[in-house]
C-alpha positions as CSV (number, residue, x, y, z in Angstrom):
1,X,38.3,170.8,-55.0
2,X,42.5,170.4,-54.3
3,X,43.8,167.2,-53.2
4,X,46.5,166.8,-51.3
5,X,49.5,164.8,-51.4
6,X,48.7,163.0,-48.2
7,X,45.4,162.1,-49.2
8,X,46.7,160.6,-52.1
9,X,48.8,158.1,-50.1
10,X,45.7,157.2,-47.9
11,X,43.9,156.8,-51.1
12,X,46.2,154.1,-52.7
13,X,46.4,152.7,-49.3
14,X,43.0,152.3,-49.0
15,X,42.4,150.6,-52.2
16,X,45.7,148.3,-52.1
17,X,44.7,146.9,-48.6
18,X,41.3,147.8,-47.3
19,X,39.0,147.0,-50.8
20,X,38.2,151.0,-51.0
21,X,36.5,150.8,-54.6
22,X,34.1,153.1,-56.4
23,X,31.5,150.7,-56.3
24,X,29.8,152.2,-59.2
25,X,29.4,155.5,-62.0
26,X,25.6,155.2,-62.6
27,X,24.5,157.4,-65.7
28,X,21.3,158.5,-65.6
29,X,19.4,159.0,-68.8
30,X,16.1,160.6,-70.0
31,X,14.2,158.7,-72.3
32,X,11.1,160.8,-72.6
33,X,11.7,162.1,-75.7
34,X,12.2,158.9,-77.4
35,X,8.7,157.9,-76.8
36,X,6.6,157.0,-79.9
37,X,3.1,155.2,-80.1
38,X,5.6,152.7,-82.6
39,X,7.2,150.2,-80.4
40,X,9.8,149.6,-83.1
41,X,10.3,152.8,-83.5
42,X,10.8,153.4,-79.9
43,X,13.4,151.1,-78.6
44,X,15.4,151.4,-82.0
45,X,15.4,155.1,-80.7
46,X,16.4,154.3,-77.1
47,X,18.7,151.2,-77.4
48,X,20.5,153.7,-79.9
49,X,21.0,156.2,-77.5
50,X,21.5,153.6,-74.2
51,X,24.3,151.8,-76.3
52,X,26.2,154.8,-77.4
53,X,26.3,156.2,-73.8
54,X,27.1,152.9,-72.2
55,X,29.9,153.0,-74.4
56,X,31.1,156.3,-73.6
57,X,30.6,155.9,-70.0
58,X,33.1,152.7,-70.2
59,X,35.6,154.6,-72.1
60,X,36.1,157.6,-69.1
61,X,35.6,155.0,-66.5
62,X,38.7,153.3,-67.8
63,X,40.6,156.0,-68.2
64,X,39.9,157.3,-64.9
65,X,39.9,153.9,-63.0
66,X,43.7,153.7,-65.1
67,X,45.2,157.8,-64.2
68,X,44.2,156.7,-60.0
69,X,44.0,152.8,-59.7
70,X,40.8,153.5,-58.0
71,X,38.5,150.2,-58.6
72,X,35.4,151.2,-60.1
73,X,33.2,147.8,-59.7
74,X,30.0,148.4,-61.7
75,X,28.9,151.0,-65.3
76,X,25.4,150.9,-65.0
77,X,22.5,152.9,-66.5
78,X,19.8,154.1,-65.3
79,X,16.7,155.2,-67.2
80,X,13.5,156.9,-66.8
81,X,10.6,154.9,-65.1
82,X,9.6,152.1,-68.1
83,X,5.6,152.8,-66.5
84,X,6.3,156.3,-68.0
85,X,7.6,155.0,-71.3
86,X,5.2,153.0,-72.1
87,X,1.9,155.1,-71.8
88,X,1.7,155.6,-75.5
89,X,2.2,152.1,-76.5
90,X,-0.6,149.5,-76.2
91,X,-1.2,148.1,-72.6
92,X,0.2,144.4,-73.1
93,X,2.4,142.3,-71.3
94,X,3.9,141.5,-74.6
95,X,5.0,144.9,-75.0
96,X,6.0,146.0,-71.7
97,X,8.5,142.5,-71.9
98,X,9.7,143.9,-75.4
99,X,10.7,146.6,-73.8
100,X,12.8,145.0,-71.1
101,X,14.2,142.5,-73.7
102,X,15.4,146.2,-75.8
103,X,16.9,147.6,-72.3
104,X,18.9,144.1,-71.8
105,X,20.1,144.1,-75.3
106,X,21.3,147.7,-75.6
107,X,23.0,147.1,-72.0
108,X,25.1,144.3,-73.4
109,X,26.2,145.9,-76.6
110,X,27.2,148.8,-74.3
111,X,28.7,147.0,-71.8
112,X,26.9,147.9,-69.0
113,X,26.7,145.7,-66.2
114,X,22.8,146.5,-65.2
115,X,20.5,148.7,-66.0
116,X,17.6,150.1,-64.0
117,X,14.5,152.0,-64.1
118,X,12.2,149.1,-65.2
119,X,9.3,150.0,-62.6
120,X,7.0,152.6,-61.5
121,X,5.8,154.9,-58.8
122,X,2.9,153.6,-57.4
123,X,2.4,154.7,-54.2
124,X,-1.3,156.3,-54.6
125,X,-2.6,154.2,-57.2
126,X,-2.0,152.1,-60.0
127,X,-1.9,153.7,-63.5
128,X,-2.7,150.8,-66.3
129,X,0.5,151.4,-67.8
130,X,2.2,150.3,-63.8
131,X,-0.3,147.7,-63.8
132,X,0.4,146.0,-66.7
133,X,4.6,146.3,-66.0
134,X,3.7,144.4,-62.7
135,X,1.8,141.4,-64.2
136,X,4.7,141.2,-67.2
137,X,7.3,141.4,-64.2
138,X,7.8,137.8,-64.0
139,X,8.3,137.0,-67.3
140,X,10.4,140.5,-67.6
141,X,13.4,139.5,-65.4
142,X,13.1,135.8,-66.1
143,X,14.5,136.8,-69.6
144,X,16.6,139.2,-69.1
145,X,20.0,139.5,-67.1
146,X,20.6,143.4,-66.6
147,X,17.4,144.3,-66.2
148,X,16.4,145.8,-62.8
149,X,13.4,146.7,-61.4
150,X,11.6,148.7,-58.4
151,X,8.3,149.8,-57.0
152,X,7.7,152.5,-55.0
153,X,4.8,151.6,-53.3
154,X,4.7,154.1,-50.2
155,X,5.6,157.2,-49.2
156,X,5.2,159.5,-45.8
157,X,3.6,162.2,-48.3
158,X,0.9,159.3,-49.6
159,X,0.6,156.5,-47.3
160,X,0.8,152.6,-48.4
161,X,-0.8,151.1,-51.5
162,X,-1.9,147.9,-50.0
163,X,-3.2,146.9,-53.3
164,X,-0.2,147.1,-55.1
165,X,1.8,145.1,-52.0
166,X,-1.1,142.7,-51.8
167,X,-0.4,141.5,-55.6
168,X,3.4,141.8,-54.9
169,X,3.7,138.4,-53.4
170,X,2.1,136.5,-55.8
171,X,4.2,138.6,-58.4
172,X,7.3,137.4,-56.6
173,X,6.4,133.8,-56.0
174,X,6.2,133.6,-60.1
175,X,9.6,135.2,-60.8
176,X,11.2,133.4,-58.3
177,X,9.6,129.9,-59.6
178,X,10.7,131.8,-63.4
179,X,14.0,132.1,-62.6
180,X,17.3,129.5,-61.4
181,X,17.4,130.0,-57.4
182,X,14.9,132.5,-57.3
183,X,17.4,135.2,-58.6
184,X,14.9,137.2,-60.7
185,X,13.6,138.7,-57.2
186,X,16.9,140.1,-56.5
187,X,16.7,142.5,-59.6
188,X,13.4,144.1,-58.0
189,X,13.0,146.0,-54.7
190,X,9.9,147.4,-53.4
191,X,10.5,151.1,-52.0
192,X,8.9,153.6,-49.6
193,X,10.3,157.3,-50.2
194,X,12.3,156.0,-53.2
195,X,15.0,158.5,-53.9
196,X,14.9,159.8,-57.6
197,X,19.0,159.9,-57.8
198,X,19.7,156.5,-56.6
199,X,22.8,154.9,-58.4
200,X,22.3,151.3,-56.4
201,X,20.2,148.8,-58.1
202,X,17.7,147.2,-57.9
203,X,16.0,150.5,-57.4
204,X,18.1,153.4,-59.6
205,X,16.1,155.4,-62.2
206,X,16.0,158.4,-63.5
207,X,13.5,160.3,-61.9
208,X,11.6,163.5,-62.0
209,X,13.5,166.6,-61.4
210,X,16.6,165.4,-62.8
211,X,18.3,166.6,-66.3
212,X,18.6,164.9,-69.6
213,X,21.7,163.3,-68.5
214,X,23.4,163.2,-64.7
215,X,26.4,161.3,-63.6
216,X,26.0,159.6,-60.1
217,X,28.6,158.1,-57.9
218,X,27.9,155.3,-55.4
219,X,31.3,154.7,-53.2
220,X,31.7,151.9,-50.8
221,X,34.7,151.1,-48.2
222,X,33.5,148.9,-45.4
223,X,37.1,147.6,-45.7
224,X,38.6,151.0,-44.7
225,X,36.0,151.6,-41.8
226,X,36.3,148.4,-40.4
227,X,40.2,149.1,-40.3
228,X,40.4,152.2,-38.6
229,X,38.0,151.3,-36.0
230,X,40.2,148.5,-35.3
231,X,43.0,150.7,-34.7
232,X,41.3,152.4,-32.1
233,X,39.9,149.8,-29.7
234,X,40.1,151.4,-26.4
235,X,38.4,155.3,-27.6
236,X,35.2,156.3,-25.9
237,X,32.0,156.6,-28.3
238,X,32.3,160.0,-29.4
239,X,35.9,159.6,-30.2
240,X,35.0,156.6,-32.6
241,X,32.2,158.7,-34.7
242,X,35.3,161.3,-34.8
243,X,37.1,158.5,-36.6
244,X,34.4,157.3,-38.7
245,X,33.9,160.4,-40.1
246,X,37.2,161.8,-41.0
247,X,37.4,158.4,-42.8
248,X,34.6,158.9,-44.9
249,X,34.9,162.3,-45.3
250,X,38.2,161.2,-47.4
251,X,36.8,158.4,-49.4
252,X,33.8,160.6,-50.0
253,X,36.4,163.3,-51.9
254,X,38.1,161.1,-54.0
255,X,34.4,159.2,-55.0
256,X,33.7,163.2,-56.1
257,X,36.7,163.5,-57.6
258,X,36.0,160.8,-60.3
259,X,32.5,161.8,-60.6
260,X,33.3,165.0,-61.4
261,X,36.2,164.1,-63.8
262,X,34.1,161.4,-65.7
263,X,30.8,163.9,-66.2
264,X,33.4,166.5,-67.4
265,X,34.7,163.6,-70.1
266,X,30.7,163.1,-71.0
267,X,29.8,166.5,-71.0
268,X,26.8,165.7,-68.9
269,X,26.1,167.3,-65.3
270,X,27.3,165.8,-61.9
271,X,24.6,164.8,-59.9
272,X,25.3,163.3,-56.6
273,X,27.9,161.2,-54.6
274,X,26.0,158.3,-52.6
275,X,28.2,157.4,-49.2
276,X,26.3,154.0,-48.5
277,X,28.9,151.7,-47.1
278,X,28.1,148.3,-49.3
279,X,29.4,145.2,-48.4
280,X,30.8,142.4,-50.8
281,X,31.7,138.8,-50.6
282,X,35.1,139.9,-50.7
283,X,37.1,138.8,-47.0
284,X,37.2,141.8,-45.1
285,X,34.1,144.1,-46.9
286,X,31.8,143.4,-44.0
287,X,29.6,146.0,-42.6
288,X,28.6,143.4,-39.9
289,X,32.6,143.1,-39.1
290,X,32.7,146.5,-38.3
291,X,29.6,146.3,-35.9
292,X,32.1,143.9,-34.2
293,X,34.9,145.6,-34.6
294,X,33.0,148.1,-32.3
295,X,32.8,145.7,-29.6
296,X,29.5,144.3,-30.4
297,X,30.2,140.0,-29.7
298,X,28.5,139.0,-32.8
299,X,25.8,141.1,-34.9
300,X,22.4,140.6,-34.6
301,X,23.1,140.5,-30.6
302,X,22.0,143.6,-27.8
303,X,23.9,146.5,-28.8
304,X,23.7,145.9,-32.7
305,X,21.3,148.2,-33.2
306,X,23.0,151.4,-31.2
307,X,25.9,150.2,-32.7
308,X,25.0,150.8,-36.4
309,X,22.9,153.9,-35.1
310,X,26.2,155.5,-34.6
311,X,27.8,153.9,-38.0
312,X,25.2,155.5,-40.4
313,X,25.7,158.6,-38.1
314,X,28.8,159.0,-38.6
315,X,28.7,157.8,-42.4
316,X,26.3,160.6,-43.0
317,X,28.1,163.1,-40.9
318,X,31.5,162.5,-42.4
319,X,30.0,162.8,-45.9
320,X,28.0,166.0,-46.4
321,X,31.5,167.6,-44.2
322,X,32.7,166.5,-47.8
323,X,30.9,167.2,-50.6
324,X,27.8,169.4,-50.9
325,X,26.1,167.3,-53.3
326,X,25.9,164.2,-51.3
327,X,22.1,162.1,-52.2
328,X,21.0,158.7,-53.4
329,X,20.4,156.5,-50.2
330,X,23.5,157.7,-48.0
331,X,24.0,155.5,-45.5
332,X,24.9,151.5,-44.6
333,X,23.5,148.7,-46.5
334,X,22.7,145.3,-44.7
335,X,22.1,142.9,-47.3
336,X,22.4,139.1,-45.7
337,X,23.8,137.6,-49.1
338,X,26.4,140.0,-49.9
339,X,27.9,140.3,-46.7
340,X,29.9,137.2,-45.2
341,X,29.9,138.9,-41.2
342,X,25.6,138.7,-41.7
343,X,25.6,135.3,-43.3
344,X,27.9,133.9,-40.1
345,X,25.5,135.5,-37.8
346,X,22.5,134.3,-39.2
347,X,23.7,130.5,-39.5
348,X,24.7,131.3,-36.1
349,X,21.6,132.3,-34.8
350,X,22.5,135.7,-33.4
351,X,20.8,137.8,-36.6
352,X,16.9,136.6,-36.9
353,X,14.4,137.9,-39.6
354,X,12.9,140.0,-36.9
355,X,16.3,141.4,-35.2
356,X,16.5,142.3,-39.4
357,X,13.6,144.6,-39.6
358,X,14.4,146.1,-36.2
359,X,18.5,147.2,-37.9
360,X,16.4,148.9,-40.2
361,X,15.0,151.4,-38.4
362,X,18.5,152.8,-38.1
363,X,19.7,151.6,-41.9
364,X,19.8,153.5,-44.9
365,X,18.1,150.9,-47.3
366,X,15.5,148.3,-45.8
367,X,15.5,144.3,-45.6
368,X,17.9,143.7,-48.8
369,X,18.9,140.7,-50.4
370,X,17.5,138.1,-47.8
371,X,16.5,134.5,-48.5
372,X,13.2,132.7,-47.6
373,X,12.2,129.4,-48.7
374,X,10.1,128.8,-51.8
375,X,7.0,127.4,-50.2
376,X,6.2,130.5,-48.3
377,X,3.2,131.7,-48.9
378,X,2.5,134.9,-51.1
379,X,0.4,136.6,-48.5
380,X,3.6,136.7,-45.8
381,X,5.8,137.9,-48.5
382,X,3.2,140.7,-48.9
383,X,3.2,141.3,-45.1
384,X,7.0,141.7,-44.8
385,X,6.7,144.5,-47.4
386,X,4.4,145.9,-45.8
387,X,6.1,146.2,-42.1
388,X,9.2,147.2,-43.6
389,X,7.9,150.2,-45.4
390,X,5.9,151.1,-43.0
391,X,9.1,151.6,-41.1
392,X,9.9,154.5,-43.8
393,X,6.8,155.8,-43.6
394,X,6.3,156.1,-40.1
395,X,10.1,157.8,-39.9
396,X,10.3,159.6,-43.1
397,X,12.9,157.5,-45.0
398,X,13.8,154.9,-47.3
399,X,13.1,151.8,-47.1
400,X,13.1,148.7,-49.4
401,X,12.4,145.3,-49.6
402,X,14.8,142.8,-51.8
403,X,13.1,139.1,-50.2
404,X,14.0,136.3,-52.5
405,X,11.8,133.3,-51.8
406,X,14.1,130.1,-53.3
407,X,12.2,127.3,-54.4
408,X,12.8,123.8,-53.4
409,X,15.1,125.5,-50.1
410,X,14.3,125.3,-46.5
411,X,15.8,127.1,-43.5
412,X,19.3,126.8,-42.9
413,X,20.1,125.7,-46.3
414,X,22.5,128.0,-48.4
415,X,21.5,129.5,-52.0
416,X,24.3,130.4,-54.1
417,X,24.0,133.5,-56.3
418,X,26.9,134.1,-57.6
419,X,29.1,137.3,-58.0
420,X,28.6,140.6,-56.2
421,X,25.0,138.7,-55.3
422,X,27.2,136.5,-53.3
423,X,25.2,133.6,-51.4
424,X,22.6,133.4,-48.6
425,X,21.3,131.1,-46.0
426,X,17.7,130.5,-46.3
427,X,16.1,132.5,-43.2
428,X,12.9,131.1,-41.2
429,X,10.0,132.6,-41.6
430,X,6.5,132.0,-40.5
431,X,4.2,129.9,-42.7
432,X,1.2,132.1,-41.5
433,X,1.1,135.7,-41.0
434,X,-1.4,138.5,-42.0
435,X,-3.9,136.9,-44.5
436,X,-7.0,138.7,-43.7
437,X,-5.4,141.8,-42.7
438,X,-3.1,141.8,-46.5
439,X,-6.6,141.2,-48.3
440,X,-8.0,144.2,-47.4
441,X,-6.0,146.4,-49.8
442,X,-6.6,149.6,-50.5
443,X,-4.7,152.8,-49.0
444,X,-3.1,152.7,-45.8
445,X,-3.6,157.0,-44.8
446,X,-0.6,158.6,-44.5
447,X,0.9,159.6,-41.1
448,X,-0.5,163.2,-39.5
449,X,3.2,164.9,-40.0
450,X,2.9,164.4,-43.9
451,X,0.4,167.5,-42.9
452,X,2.9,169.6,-42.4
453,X,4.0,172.6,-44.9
C-alpha cells in the first residue's frame, strides 16, 4: 500500500488541527490454551502471557505513534470470552471474580488501558459457566478498573434471550449501586449480532474464527469530518457523501498503515481496521456537530435521523474504497456522555431517550453510554435492552446497550465520569414500563429471514 506525499500533508494536518487520532491498537489474544481445572495455575499462565504482550504492544505503538505523530489514544487487550475460560474451573462467583481481579492486574503491569472479553455469548441460552459470570458481574467491575464486559444476548440467526435481559436489570442496578456514579455499567454493554473482531470496548473479545493473535485498528476523526463538511456548505446531498468519503477513505489508509506496521513489529496477523467515527470530550470531536454542520438546527431535531443515515453511508462507503479488510462495528457512534454536541442537545431538549433509539436504526453501535437515574426500576432497564436489540435483530445488525443508571441523580442533573467517559446529563425515563411483558422470559423466535440459506 504506497502513500503519497500529499497524503502525508493531509495526514499531519489532520492530526495538528482536526483531533484525527488512532483511537486505539486492540490485540486480540487466545487464551484457550491456557485453560487448566487449577485456577492458580490458570491465570499465572494467562496474566503471563497478557503482561508480556501488553508490553510489546506498548513498545511498537510508541514507536510508531513517534516515526508519524499520529495520536494513538488507547493499547487495549482483548481476550477470549471469560464464560469459555472458565468451564473447567468450579462454577463460583468467587472464581469467576478471581479471574477478573488476574485480567485487571496483568493489564496494569502491561500497561494496557482496558481490557475486554469478560462476558459471554448468550443469545440461545445460558450455559452455567455464563450464568455464574452474570451473577459475579457486579462484584467483577466494582473491583476492577480495566476490566470490560459484554453480553450478547440476541442475534437475527437466534432470536432474543429474554431471560438473560430479564436478569440484566437487576444485574445493573447492583453494579451501579457497587460502583462511584454508577461507572461499573459503563464497562458492560449488552449486544445483538456482536461482532467477533470488535476493538471498541465495552464489547471487544476475541472471538471464534479468529487466530492465536490478531492486531485490530479502531480509527476515529469526527474532527476531520466535521471540518470538511464545513467547507462545503452550499453542495447538494450527493456532493457531501462525495466529500465524506474521500475523507475517510484517507484516514482509513493511514489507520491501515499503522496496523499493518505494528502487527509486522509483533509478528502477529492484521486483522481489521474499524472506521466508526468516535466522539470525545475534546472541543470540536463531535459527531452531533457534524449532523449540524450538515444543516441540521440542532440534533435530535427532524432531519437528524436522514442526516446521520447519509453520515454512516458515507463512512462505510469511503472505507471499504480503502482497505479490504475493513470489520469491527464500522460505522458512527452516539454515545451522549462522550460527545459534548449530544450532551447540549439533550439539556436542550431537542435529543429525547426516544429520538435516541430511533438514531439507532441508522447507527453503527446502539444506545451507548447514556445516563438514567438510580431509582429506575430494574424491569425498564430490562425493557430498553430489549427494544434496542430488537432493533438489530429485526435489521440484521449491531446493536448494544451501555445505560448507566446513577444513583442518588434525577433528570437534568449532570454525572461526571471522567476521561474519555466524559460526563452525562441524567436523561428521563419512565418510572413504569413493561413489567408483565419482561417477566415472561424465555426466547423471543427469531425473525422469518434468519430462514434463509
Amino acid at each position: 500500500m504506497s502513500i503519497t506525499v500529499e497524503e502525508i500533508f493531509e495526514t499531519v494536518n489532520m492530526t495538528l488541527r482536526q483531533n484525527f487520532d488512532i483511537r486505539t491498537l486492540t490485540l486480540g489474544i487466545n487464551l484457550k490454551d491456557c485453560m487448566d481445572r487449577d485456577l492458580d495455575h490458570f491465570c499465572g499462565r494467562a496474566g503471563q502471557r497478557i503482561e508480556q504482550m501488553g508490553r510489546r504492544l506498548n513498545v511498537a505503538a510508541d514507536k510508531m505513534q513517534a516515526k508519524y505523530g499520529i495520536p494513538i489514544i488507547n493499547r487495549r487487550i482483548a481476550v477470549t470470552p471469560v464464560s469459555i475460560l472458565l468451564e473447567p474451573l468450579p462454577k463460583t462467583k468467587t472464581v469467576a471474580v478471581a479471574v477478573a481481579r488476574m485480567l485487571d492486574r496483568s493489564a496494569a503491569a502491561g500497561d494496557i488501558d482496558f481490557i475486554g472479553g469478560f462476558g459471554a455469548h448468550v443469545q440461545k441460552g445460558l450455559t452455567a459457566s455464563a450464568e455464574n459470570l452474570m451473577q459475579a458481574l457486579p462484584v467483577a467491575l466494582s473491583q476492577t478498573h480495566r476490566v470490560c464486559s459484554y453480553f450478547n444476548m440476541g442475534s437475527t440467526r437466534a432470536g432474543l434471550n429474554m431471560t438473560a435481559v430479564e436478569r440484566f436489570g437487576h444485574i445493573l442496578k447492583e453494579l451501579a449501586f457497587r460502583s462511584k456514579n454508577g461507572i461499573g455499567c459503563a464497562k458492560v454493554a449488552v449486544f445483538a449480532n456482536v461482532p467477533d473482531d470488535n476493538p471498541f470496548m465495552a464489547g471487544a473479545h476475541h472471538g471464534a474464527g479468529e487466530p492465536d493473535f490478531a492486531l485490530n485498528v479502531g480509527i476515529s476523526g469526527p474532527g476531520v469530518v466535521k471540518a470538511v463538511v464545513e467547507q462545503n456548505p452550499d453542495c447538494d446531498l450527493t456532493e457531501l457523501s462525495e466529500v465524506i468519503k474521500r475523507t475517510v477513505f484517507k484516514i482509513t489508509r493511514a489507520g491501515e498503515l499503522i496496523g499493518r506496521e505494528v502487527a509486522q513489529m509483533l509478528g502477529v496477523e492484521f486483522g481489521i481496521v474499524d472506521i466508526s467515527l468516535a466522539a470525545t470530550p475534546r472541543a470540536g470531536d463531535s459527531v452531533a456537530e457534524i449532523i449540524e454542520a450538515m444543516g441540521v438546527s440542532r440534533m435530535g431535531r427532524p432531519g437528524t435521523t436522514a442526516a446521520l443515515a447519509l453520515l454512516i453511508d458515507a463512512v462505510k462507503k469511503g472505507g471499504s474504497m480503502a482497505s479490504g479488510h475493513v470489520g469491527g462495528l464500522s460505522g458512527t457512534f452516539i454515545p451522549v456522555s462522550e460527545d459534548a454536541g449530544m450532551i447540549r442537545a439533550v439539556r436542550q431538549g431537542a435529543l429525547t431517550l426516544e429520538k435516541l433509539e430511533a438514531l439507532t436504526s441508522v447507527c453503527s453501535v446502539g444506545m451507548d453510554m447514556f445516563a438514567v437515574p438510580g431509582s429506575t426500576p430494574p424491569d425498564v432497564l430490562s425493557a430498553l435492552i430489549a427494544d434496542e436489540l430488537s432493533i438489530g435483530i429485526i435489521n440484521n445488525k449491531t446493536t448494544s446497550v451501555r445505560v448507566i443508571p446513577v444513583p442518588g441523580k434525577k433528570p437534568g442533573q449532570m454525572v461526571h465520569f471522567g476521561g474519555l467517559l466524559g460526563s452525562a446529563p441524567v436523561m428521563p425515563v419512565s418510572r413504569r414500563a413493561s413489567r408483565a411483558f419482561v417477566l415472561r422470559r424465555g426466547r423471543m423466535p427469531a425473525p422469518i429471514h434468519s430462514l434463509r440459506n
